[in-house]
Rosetta silent file (secondary structure, phi, psi, omega in degrees, C-alpha in Angstrom):
SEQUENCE: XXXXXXXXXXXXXXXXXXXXXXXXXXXXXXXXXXXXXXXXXXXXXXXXXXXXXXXXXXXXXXXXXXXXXXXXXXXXXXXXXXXXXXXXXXXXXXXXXXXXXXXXXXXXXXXXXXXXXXXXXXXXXXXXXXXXXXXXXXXXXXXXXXXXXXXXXXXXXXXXXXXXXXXXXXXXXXXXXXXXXXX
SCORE:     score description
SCORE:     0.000 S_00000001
   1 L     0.000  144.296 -178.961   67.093  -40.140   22.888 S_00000001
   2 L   -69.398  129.404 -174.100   67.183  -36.507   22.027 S_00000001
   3 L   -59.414  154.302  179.598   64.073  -34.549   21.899 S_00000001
   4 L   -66.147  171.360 -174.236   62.582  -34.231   18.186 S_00000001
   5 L   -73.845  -50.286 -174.832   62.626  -30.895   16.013 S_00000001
   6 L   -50.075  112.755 -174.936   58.500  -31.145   16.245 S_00000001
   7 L   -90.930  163.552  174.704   57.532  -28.591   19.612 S_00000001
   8 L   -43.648  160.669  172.500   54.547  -29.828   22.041 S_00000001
   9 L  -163.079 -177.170 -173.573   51.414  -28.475   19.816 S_00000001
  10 L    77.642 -139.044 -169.449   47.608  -28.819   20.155 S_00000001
  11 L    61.486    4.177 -179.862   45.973  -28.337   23.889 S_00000001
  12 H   -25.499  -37.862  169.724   43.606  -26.153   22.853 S_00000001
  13 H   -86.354    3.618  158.185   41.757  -26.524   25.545 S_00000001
  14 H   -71.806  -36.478 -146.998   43.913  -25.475   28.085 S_00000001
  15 L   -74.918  129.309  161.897   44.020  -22.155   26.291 S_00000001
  16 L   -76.924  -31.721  176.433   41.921  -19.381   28.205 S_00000001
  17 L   -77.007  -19.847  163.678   40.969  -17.913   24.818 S_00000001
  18 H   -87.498  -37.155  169.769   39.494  -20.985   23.630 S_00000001
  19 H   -89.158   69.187   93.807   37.627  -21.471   26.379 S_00000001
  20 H   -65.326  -24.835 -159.952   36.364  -17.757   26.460 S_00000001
  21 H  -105.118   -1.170  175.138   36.002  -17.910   22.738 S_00000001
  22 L   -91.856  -49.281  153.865   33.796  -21.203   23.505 S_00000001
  23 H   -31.074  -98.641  173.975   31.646  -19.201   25.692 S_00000001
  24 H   -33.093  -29.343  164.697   30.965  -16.513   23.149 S_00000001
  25 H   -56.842  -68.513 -143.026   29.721  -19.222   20.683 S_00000001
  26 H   -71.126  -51.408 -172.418   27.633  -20.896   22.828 S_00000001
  27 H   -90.950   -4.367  155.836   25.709  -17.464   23.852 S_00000001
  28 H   -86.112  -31.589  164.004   25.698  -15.730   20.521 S_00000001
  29 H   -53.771  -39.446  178.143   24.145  -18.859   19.122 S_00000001
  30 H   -72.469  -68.235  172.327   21.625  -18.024   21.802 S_00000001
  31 H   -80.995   -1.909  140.935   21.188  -14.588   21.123 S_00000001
  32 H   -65.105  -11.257 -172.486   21.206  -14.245   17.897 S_00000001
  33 H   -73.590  -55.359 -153.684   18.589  -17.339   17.659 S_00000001
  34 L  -108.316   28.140  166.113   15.957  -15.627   20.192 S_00000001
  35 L  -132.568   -9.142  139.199   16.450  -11.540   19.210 S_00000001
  36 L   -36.343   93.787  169.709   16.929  -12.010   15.437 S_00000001
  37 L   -48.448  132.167 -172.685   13.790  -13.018   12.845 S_00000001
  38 L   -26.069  -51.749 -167.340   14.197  -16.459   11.925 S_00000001
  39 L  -106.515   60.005  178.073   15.292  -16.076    8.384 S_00000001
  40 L   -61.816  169.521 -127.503   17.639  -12.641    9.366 S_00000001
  41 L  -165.119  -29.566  173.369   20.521  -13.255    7.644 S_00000001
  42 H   -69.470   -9.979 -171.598   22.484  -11.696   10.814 S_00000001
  43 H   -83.933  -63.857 -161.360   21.882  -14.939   12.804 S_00000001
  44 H   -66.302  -34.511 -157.099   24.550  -16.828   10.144 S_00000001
  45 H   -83.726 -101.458 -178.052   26.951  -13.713   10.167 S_00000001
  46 H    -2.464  -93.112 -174.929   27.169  -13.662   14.035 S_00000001
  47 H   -50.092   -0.905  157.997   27.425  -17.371   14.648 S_00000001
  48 H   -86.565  -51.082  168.639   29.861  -17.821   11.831 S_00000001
  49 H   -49.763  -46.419 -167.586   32.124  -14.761   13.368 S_00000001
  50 H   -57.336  -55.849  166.524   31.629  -16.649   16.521 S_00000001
  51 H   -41.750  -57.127 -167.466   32.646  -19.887   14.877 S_00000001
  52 H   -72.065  -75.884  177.643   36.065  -18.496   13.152 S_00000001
  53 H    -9.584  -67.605  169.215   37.132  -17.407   16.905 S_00000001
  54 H  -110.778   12.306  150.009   37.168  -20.332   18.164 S_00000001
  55 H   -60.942  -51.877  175.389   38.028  -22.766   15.161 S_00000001
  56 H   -40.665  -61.141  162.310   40.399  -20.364   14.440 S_00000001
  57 H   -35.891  -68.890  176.674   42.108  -20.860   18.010 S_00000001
  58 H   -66.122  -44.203 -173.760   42.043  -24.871   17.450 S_00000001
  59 H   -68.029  -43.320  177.683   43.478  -25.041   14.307 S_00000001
  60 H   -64.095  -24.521 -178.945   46.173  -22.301   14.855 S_00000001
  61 H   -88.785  -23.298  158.151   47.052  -24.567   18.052 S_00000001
  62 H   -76.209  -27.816 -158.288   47.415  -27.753   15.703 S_00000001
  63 H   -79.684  -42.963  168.197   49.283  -26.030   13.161 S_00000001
  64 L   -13.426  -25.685  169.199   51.732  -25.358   15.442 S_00000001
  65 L   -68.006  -28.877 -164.685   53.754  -28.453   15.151 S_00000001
  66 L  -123.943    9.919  177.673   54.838  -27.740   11.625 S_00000001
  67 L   176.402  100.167  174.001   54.468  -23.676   11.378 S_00000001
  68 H   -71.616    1.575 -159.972   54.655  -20.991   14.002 S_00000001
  69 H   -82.415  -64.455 -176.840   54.039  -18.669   11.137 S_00000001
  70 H   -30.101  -60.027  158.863   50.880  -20.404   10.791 S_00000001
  71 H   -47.769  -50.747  160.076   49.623  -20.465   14.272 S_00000001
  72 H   -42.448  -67.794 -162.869   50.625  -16.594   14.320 S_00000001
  73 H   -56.300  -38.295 -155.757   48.185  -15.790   11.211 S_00000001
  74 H   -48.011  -63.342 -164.962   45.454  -18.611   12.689 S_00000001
  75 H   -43.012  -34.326 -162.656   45.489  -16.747   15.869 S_00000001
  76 H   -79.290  -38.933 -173.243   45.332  -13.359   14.345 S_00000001
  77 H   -80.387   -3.832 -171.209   42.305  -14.500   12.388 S_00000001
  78 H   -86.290  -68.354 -174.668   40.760  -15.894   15.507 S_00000001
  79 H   -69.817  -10.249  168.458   41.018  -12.134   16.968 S_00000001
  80 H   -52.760  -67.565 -157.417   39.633  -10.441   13.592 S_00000001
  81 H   -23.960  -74.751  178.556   36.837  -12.692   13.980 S_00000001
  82 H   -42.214  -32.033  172.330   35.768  -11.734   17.459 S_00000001
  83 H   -76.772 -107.950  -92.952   36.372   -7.489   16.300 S_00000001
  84 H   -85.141  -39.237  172.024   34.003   -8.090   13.477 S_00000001
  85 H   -68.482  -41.333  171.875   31.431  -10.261   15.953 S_00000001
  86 H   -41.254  -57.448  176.666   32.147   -7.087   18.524 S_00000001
  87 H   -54.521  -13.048 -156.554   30.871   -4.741   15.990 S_00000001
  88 H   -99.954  -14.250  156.763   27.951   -6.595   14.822 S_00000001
  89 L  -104.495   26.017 -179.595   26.579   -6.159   18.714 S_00000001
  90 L  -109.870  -20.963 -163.022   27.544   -2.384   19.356 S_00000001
  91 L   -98.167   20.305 -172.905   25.385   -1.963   15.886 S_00000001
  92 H   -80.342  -77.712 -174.497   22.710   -4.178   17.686 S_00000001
  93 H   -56.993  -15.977 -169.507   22.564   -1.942   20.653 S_00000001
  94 H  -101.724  -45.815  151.934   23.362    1.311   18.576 S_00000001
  95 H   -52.648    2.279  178.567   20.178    0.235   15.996 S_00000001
  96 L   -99.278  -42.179 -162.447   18.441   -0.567   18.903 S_00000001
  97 L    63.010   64.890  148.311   18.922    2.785   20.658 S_00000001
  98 L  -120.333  165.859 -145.649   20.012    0.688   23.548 S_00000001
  99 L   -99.424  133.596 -172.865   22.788    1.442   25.627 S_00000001
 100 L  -122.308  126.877 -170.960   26.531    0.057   25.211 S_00000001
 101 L   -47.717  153.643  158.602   28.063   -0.647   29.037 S_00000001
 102 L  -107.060  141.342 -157.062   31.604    1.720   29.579 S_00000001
 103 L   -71.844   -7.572  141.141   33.971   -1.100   30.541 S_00000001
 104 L  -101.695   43.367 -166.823   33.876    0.397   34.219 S_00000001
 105 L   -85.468 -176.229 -165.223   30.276    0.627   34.610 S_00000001
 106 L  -101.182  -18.255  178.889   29.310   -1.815   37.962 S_00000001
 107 L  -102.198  -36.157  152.345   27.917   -4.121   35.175 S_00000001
 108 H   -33.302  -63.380 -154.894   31.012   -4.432   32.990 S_00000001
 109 H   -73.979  -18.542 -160.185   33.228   -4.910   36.350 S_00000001
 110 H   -85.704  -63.823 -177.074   30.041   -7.626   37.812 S_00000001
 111 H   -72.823  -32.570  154.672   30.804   -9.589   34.486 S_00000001
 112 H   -47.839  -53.026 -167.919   34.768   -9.657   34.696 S_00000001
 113 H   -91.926    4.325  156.137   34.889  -11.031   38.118 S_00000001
 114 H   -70.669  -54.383  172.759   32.373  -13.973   37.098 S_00000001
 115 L   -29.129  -27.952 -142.966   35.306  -14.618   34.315 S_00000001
 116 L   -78.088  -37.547 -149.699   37.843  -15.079   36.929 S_00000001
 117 L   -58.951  154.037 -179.993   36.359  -18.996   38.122 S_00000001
 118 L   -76.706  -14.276 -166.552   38.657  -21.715   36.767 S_00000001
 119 L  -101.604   18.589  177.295   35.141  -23.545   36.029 S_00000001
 120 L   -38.549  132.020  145.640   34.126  -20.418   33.685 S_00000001
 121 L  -146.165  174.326  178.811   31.254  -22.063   31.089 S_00000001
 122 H   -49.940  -33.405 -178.994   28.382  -20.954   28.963 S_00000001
 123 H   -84.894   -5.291  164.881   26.694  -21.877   32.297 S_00000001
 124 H   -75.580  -14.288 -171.372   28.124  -19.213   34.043 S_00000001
 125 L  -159.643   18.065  160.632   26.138  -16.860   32.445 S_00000001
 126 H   -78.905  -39.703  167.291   22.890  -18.481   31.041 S_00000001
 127 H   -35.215  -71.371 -134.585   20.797  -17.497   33.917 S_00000001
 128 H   -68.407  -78.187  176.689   21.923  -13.675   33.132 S_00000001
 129 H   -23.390  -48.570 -171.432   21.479  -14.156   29.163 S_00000001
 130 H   -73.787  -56.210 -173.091   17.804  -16.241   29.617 S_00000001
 131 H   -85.015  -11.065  176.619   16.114  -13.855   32.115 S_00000001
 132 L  -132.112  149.168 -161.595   17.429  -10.177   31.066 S_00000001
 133 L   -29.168  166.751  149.860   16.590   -7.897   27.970 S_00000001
 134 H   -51.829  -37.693  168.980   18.555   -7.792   25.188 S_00000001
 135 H   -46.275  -55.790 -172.649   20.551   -4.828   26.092 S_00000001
 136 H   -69.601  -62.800 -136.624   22.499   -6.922   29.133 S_00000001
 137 H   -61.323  -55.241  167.438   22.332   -9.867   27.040 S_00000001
 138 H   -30.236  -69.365 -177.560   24.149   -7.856   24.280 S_00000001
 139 H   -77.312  -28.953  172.945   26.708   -6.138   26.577 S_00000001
 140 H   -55.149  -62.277 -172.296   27.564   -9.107   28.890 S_00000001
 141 H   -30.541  -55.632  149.329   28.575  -10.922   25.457 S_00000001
 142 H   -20.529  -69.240  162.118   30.580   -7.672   24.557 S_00000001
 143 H   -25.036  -68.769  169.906   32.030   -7.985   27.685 S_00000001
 144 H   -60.899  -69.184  172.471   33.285  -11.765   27.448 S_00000001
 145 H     3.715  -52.493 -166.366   34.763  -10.310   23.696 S_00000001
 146 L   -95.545  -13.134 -178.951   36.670   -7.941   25.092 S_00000001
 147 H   -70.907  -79.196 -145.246   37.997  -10.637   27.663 S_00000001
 148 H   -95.842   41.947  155.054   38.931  -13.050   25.127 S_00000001
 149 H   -90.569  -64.130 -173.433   40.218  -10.376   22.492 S_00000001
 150 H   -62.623  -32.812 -159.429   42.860   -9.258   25.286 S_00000001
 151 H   -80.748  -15.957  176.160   44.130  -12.889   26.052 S_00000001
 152 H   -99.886   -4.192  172.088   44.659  -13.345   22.135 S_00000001
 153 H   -88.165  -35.157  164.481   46.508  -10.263   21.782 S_00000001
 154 H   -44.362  -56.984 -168.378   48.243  -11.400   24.892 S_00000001
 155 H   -61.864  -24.966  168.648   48.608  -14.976   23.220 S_00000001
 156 H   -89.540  -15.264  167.498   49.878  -13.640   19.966 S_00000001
 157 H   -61.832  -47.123 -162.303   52.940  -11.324   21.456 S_00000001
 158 H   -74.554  -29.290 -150.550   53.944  -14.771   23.190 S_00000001
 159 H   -92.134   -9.803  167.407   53.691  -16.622   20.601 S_00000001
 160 H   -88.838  -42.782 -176.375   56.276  -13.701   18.176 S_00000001
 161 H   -86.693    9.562  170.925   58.616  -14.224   21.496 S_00000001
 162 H   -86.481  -57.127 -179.264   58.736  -17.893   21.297 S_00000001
 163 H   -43.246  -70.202  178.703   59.240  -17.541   17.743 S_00000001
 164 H   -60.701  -21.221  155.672   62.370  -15.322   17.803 S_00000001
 165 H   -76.589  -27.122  174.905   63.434  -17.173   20.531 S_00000001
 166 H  -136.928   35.109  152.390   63.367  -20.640   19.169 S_00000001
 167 L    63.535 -141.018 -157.392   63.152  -19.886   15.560 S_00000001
 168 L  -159.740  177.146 -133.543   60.695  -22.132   13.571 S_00000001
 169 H   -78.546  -52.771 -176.902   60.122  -25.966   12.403 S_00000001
 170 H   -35.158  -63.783  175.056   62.959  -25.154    9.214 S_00000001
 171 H   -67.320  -26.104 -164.106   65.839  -23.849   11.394 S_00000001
 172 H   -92.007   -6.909 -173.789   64.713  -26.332   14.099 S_00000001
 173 H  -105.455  -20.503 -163.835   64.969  -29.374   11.721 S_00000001
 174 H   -87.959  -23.079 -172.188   68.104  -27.922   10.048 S_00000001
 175 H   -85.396  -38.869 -130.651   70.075  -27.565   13.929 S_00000001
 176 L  -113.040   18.655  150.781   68.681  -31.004   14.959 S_00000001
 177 L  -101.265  -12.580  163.824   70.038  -32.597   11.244 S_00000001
 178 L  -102.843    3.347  160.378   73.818  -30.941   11.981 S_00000001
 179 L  -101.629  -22.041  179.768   73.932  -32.410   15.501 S_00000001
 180 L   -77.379  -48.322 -174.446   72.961  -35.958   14.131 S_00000001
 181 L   -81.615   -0.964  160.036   76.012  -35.367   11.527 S_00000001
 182 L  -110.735   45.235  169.694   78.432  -34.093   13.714 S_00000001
 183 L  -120.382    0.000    0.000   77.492  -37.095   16.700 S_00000001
């Protein structure tokens, strides 16, 4: 039997930007919980930005069966998300008078090469988060951001050269309904 019109879709969790953008949840829930006054209002706006990353991510990787268009915006809205949670810790650190890391400082480059393990989790970098000020706590997080901000701008470029190469669900349902009527 011929393969269907429908491409592979889903996996999310293979995806290095969902799990980076899983990460960033998990420790913005945490710091915005313990640096934040309970009823701050900045606690929901974080952790909701955080949330749209990587919801964003899953859903755009489901939609995928039936609309690369889709997946394309999902994705795109996945990487808003993550600028608009970026901003809301540089004004942390800039209302703070605290310090924002230059992405080759020895602490910036210290936090990259923890990224590289294939077993990267939330646990990779709770020690760091639990025991040091806000400022590191603030900038590692920044840090992971800026990780899993490049892998979705990687991941959306692949996903416009997939597209033009192998068109979308319409044309793919429209070639594989003129090969069943000319067979």
């Amino acid at each position: 039997m011929k393969k269907g019109f429908i491409p592979n879709h889903g996996n999310y969790e293979s995806l290095l930007s969902y799990q980076k953008s899983k990460i960033i949840y998990d420790a913005t829930h945490y710091f915005s919980n313990r640096y934040f006054k309970k009823f701050d209002r900045t606690i929901d706006q974080m952790d909701q930005a955080a949330r749209s990353g990587k919801q964003n991510i899953i859903e755009g990787s489901m939609a995928s069966a039936t609309s690369k268009e889709t997946e394309i915006k999902l994705t795109n809205v996945a990487r808003a998300s993550l600028e608009e949670l970026l901003e809301d810790y540089k004004d942390y650190l800039r209302i703070n008078s605290l310090s924002l890391w230059n992405k080759d400082s020895k602490e910036a480059t210290y936090v990259r090469k923890l990224g590289i393990s294939k077993k990267e989790s939330f646990e990779t970098y709770r020690e760091f988060l639990e025991t040091r000020p806000p400022e590191t706590s603030a900038n590692i997080i920044i840090c992971l951001i800026h990780q899993c901000n490049f892998l979705l701008n990687q991941q959306i470029r692949k996903l416009e050269r997939e597209f033009i190469i192998n068109g979308g669900l319409r044309e793919n349902m429209f070639k594989a309904r003129k090969q069943y009527r000319s067979s």
